[in-house]
C-alpha positions as CSV (number, residue, x, y, z in Angstrom):
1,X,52.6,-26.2,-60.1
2,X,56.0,-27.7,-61.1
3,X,59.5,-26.8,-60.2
4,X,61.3,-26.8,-63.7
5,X,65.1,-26.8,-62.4
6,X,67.3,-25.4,-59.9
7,X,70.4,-23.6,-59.9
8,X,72.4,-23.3,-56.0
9,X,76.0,-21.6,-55.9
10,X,77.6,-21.5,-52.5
11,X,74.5,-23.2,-50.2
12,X,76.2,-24.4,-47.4
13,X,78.1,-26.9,-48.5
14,X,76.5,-27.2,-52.1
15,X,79.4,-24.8,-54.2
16,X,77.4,-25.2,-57.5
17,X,74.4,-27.8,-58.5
18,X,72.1,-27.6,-61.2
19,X,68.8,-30.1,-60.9
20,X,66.0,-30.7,-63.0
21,X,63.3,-32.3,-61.4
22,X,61.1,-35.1,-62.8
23,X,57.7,-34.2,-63.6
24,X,56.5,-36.0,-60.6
25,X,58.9,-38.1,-58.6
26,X,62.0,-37.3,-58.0
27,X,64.6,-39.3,-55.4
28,X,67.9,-37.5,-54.2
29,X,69.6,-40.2,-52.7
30,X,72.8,-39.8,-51.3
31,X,75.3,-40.5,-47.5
32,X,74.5,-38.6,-44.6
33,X,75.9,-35.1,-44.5
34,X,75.9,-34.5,-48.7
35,X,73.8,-32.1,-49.3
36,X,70.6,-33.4,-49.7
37,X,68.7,-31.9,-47.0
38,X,70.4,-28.3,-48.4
39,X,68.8,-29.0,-51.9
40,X,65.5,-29.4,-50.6
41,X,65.8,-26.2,-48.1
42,X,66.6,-24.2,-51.4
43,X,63.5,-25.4,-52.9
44,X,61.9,-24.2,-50.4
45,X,63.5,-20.5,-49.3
46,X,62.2,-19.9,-53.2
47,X,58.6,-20.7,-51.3
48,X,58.9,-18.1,-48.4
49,X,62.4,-16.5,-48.3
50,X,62.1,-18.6,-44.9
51,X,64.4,-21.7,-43.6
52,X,62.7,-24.1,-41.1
53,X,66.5,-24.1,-39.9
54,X,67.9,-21.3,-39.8
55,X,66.6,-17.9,-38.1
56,X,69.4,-16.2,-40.3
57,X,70.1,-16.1,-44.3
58,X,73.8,-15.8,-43.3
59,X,73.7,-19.4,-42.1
60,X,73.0,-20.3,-45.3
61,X,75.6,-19.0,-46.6
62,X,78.8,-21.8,-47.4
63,X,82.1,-20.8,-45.1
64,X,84.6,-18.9,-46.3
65,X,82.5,-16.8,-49.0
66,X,80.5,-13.6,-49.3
67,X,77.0,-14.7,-50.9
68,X,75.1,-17.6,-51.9
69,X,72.4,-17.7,-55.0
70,X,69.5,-19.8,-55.8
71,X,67.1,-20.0,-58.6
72,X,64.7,-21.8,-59.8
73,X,62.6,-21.8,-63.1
74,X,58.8,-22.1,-61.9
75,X,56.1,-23.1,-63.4
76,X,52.8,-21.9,-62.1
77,X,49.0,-20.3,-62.5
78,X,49.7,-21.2,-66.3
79,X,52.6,-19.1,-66.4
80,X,56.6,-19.6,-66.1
81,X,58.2,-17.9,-63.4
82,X,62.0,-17.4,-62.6
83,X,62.7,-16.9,-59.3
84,X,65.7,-15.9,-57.6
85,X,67.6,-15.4,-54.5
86,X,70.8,-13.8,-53.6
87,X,72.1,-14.0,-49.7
88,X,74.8,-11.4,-48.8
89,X,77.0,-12.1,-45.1
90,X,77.2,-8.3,-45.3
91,X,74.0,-7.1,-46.5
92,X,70.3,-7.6,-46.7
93,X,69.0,-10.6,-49.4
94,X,67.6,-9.9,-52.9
95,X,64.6,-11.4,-54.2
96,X,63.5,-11.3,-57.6
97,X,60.7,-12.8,-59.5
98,X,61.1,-12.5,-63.5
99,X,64.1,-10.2,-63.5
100,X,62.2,-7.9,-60.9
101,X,63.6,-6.8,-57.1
102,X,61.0,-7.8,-55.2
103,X,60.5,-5.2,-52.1
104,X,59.3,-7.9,-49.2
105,X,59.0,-11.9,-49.2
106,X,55.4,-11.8,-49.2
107,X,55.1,-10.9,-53.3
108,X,56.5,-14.5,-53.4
109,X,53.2,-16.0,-52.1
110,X,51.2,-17.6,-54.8
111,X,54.2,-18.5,-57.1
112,X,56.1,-21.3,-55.8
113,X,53.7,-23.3,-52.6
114,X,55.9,-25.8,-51.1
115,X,55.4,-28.6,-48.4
116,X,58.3,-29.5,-46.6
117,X,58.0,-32.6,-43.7
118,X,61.5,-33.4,-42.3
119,X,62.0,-35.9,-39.1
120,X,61.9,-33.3,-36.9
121,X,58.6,-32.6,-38.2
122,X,57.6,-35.9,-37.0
123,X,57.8,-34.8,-33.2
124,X,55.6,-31.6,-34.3
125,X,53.0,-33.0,-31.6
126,X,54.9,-33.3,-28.9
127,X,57.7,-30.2,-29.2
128,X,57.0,-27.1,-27.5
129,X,54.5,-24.6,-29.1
130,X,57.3,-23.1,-31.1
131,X,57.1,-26.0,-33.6
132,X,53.8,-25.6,-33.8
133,X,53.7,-22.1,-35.0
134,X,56.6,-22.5,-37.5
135,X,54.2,-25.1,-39.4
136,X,51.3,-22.2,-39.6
137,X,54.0,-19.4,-40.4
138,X,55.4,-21.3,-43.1
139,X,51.7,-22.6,-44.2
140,X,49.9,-18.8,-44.6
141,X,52.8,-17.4,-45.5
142,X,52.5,-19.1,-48.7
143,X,49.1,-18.6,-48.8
144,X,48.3,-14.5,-47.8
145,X,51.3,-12.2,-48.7
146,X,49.6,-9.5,-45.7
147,X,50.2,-12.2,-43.3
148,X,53.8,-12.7,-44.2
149,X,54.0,-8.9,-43.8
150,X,52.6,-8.7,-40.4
151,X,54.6,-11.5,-38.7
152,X,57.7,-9.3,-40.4
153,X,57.0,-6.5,-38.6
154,X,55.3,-8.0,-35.5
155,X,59.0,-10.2,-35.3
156,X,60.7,-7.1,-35.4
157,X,58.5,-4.9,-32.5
158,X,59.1,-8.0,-30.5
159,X,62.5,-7.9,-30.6
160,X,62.9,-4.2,-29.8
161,X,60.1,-4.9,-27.2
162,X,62.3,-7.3,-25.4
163,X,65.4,-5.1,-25.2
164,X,63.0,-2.1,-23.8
165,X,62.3,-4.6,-21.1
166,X,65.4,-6.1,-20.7
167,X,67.1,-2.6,-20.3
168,X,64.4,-0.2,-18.7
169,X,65.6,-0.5,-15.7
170,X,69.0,1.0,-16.3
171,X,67.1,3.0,-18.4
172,X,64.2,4.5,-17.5
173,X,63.7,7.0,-20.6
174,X,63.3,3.6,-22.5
175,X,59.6,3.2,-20.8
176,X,58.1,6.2,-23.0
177,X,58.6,4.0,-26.1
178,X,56.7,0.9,-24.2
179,X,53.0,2.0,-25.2
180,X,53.6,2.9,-28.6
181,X,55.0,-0.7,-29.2
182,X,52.6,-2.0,-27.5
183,X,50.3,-0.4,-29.9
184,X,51.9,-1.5,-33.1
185,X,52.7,-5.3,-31.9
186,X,48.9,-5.4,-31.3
187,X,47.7,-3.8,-34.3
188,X,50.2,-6.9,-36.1
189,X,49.3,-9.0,-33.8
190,X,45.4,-8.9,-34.4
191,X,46.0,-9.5,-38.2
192,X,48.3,-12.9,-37.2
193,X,45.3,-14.0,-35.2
194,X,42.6,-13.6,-37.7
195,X,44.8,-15.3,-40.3
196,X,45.9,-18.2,-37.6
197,X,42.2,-18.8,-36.7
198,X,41.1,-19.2,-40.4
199,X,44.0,-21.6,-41.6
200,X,43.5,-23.5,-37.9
201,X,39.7,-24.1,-39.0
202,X,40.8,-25.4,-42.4
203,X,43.0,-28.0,-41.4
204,X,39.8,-28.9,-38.6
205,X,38.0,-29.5,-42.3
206,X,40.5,-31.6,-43.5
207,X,43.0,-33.1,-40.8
208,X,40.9,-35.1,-38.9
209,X,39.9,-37.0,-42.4
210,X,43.2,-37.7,-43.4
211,X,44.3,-39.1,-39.7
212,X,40.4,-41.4,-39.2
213,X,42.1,-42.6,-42.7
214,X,45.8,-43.2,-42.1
215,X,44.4,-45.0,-38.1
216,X,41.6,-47.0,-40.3
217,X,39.2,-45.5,-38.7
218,X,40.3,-46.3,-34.9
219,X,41.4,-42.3,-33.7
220,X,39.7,-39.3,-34.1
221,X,42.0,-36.2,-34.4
222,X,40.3,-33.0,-33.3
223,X,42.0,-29.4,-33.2
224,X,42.1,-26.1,-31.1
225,X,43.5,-22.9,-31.5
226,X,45.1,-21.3,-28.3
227,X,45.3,-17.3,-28.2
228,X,45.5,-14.8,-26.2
229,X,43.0,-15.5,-23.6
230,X,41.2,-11.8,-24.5
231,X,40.2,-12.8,-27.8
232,X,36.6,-14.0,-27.4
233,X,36.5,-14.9,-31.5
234,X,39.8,-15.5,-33.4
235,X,38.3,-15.8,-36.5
236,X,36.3,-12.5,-36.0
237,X,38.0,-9.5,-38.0
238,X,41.2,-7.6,-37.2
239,X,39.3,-4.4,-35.9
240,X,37.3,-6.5,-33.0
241,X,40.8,-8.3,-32.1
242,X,42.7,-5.4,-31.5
243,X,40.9,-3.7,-28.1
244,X,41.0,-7.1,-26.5
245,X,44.6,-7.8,-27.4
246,X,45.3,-3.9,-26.3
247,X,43.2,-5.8,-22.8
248,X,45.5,-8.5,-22.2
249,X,48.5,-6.7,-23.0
250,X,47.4,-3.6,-20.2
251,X,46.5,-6.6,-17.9
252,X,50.0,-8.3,-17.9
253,X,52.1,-4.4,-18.2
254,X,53.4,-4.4,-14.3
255,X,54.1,-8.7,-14.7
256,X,55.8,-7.9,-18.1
257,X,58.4,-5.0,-16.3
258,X,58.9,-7.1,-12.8
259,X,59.9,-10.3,-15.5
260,X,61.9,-8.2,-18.2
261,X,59.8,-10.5,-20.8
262,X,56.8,-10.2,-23.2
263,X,54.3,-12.2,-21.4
264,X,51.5,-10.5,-24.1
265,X,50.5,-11.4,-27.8
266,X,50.7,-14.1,-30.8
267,X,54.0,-15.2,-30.1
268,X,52.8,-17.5,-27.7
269,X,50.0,-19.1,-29.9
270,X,49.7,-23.0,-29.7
271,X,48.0,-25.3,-31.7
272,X,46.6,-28.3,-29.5
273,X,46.3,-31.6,-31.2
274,X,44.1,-34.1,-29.3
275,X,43.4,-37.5,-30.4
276,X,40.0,-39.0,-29.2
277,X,39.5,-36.2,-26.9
278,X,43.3,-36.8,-24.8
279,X,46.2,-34.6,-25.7
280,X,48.4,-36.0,-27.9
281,X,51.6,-33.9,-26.9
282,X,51.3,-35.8,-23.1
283,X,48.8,-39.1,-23.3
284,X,49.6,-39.8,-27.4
285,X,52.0,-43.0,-28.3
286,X,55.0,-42.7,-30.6
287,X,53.1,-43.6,-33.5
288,X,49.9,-41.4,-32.9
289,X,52.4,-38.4,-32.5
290,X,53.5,-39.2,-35.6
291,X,50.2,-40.3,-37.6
292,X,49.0,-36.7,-36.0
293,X,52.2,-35.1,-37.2
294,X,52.0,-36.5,-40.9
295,X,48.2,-35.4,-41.2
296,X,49.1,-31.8,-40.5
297,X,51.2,-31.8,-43.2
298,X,49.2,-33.8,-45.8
299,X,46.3,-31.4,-44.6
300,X,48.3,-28.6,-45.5
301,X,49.1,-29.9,-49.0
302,X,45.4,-30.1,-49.6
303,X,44.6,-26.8,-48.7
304,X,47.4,-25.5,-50.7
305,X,45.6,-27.5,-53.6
306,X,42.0,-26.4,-52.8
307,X,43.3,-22.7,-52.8
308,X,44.9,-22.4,-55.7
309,X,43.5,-25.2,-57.9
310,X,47.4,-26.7,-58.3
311,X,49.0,-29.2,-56.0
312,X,52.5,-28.1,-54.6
313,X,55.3,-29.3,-54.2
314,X,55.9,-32.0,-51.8
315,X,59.4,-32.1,-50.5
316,X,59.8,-35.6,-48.5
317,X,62.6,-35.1,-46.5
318,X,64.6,-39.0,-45.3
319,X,61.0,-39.0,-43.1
320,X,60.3,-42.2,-45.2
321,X,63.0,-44.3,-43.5
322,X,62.1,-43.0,-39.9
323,X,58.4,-44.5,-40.3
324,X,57.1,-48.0,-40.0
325,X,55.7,-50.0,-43.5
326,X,52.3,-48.8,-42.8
327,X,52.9,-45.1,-42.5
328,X,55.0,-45.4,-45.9
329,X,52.5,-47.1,-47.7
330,X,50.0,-44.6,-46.7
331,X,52.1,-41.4,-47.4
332,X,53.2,-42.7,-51.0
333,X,49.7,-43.2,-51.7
334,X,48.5,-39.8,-50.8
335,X,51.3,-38.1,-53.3
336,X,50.0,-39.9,-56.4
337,X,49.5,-36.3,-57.8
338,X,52.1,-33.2,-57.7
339,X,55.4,-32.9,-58.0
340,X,57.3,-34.9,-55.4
341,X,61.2,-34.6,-54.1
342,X,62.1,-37.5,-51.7
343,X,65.6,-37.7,-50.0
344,X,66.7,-41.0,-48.8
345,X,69.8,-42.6,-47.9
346,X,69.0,-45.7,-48.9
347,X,66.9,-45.7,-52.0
348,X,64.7,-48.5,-51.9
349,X,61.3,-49.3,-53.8
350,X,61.1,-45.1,-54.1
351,X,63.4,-45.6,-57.1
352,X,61.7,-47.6,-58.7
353,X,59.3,-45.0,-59.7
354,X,60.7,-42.1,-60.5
355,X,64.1,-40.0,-61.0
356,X,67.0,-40.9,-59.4
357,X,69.5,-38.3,-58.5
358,X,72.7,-38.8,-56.4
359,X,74.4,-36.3,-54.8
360,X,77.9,-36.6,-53.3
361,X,79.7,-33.6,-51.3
362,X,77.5,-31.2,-52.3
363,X,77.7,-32.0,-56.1
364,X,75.2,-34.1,-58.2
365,X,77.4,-37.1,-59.6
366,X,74.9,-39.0,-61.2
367,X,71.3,-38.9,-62.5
């Protein structure tokens, strides 16, 4: 799987840039503020039609114009690939794949599988649960186009779920809606569960590895998948989750109107990391946070890779210069397959190996 080349128009502050990769390692270097995170977020929106930044397309968008436009020529499963994406300020996005509208993100899962780590990904273990469900959207998303089609639509009951309780009180007509969300939210919410609980045991396969590694054999990472308390088997199918999520939801009903909040469902998943048996979010040091963190993400990569056969693209965010020697060394030697895109401010060894690129005020001056 190989990203041919890139084409961004109006990306924030990027008004026009045109990259082509390096078969394996490419560097973006570059002064704070260019552009270079922006280049690799493009990469990746091609992945899921998703920004780990942004909950809206229309902050992607550069001020002072209507639209921006990404491509990228793709190739994958043997095949080449042009995707593209059009953001409107006024409208809803376009997505195509190979000159064809796509109707929903999810028909992009397969074609382009991305890994993005960023610093803030580095204090994945100890930010809030939030975080840690971002990483497992972005992950399955990628992976199973239904899933990205269920968190869709569960995202959207939620939201008018909130405003019913938010507003019944003023009014009341608003409460003959509830149940019939609360149906559809857990009829969505069941399929996110099933597909959280099989990823989650995955990365149990393959994180803990990758961490006894990177610690020389000192820590033993271990993970757990936090539901709904209902759900007696997350990994069981869709059909047995749905009563007990239907459960927890009538359980919580008079809590959820006295609060004017959605107390009920997948939204409040968590992911607990524990390293040698302690939680790593509370009792875990700097560097075990971030040794946890970076085995997530490498885990990820190899499931990508043990899914589809191809490794994807790893885009290496400046995370290189916020970790120690050790950590670098042991990240640089996991990547010595795939395509890789590295940001950095100050280049280094990295360019030593691979394609240099520099970008400069949103424009790519030199490669």
């Amino acid at each position: 799987m190989r990203l041919l080349s890139l084409e961004v128009t109006n990306y924030r502050n990027i008004a026009s840039a045109s990259l082509t990769p390096g078969r394996e390692l490419t560097v973006i270097c570059g002064n704070n503020g260019q552009g270079k995170t922006n280049l690799l977020e493009a990469v990746a929106y091609l992945s899921t039609a998703r920004s780990h930044r942004a909950r809206y397309d229309r902050e992607m968008i550069m001020l002072g114009v209507d639209g921006a436009f990404v491509k990228g020529e793709v190739r994958s499963r043997a095949r080449d690939f042009t995707l593209e994406a059009r953001l409107n300020r006024g409208a809803r996005r376009q997505l195509w794949s190979n000159g064809v509208r796509l109707k929903t993100a999810g028909e992009l899962s397969g074609i382009l599988n991305t890994v993005l780590f960023c610093p803030e990904d580095l204090y994945l273990i100890r930010d809030g649960g939030a975080a840690r469900r971002r990483f497992l959207d972005s992950a399955i998303c990628q992976l199973r186009p239904r899933y990205e089609q269920a968190l869709s639509e569960y995202n959207r009951l939620y939201d008018h779920k909130v405003r019913i309780l938010r507003d019944w009180q003023e009014n009341l007509s608003l409460l003959s809606t509830l149940d019939d969300f609360n149906l559809r939210m857990a009829q969505t919410g069941a399929l996110i569960v099933h597909y959280r609980a099989h990823f989650i045991r995955r990365l149990q396969e393959s994180a803990p590895a990758i961490h006894r590694d990177f610690s020389g054999g000192k820590e033993e990472l271990s993970l757990r998948y936090e539901t709904v308390s209902t759900v007696t088997d997350p990994l069981a199918g869709a059909k047995t989750i749905l009563p007990q999520l239907l459960e927890h939801q009538q359980a919580h009903r008079q809590a959820e109107l006295d609060s004017r909040q959605c107390l009920s469902g997948p939204h409040k998943d968590d992911l607990a990391v524990e390293i040698d048996g302690n939680p790593a979010k509370t009792y875990g040091s700097q560097g075990q946070t971030r040794t946890a963190a970076l085995s997530l993400k490498l885990a990820q990569r190899e499931i990508f890779f043990q899914e589809t056969g191809e490794w994807p693209v790893l885009l290496l965010d400046d995370v290189l210069s916020e970790l120690d020697a050790t950590r670098q060394d042991f990240v640089l030697n996991q990547i010595t397959s795939g395509q890789v895109l590295i940001t950095c401010c100050e280049p280094g060894r990295v360019t030593k190996i691979g394609k240099t690129i520099e970008i400069r005020a949103g424009g790519l001056v030199c490669t």
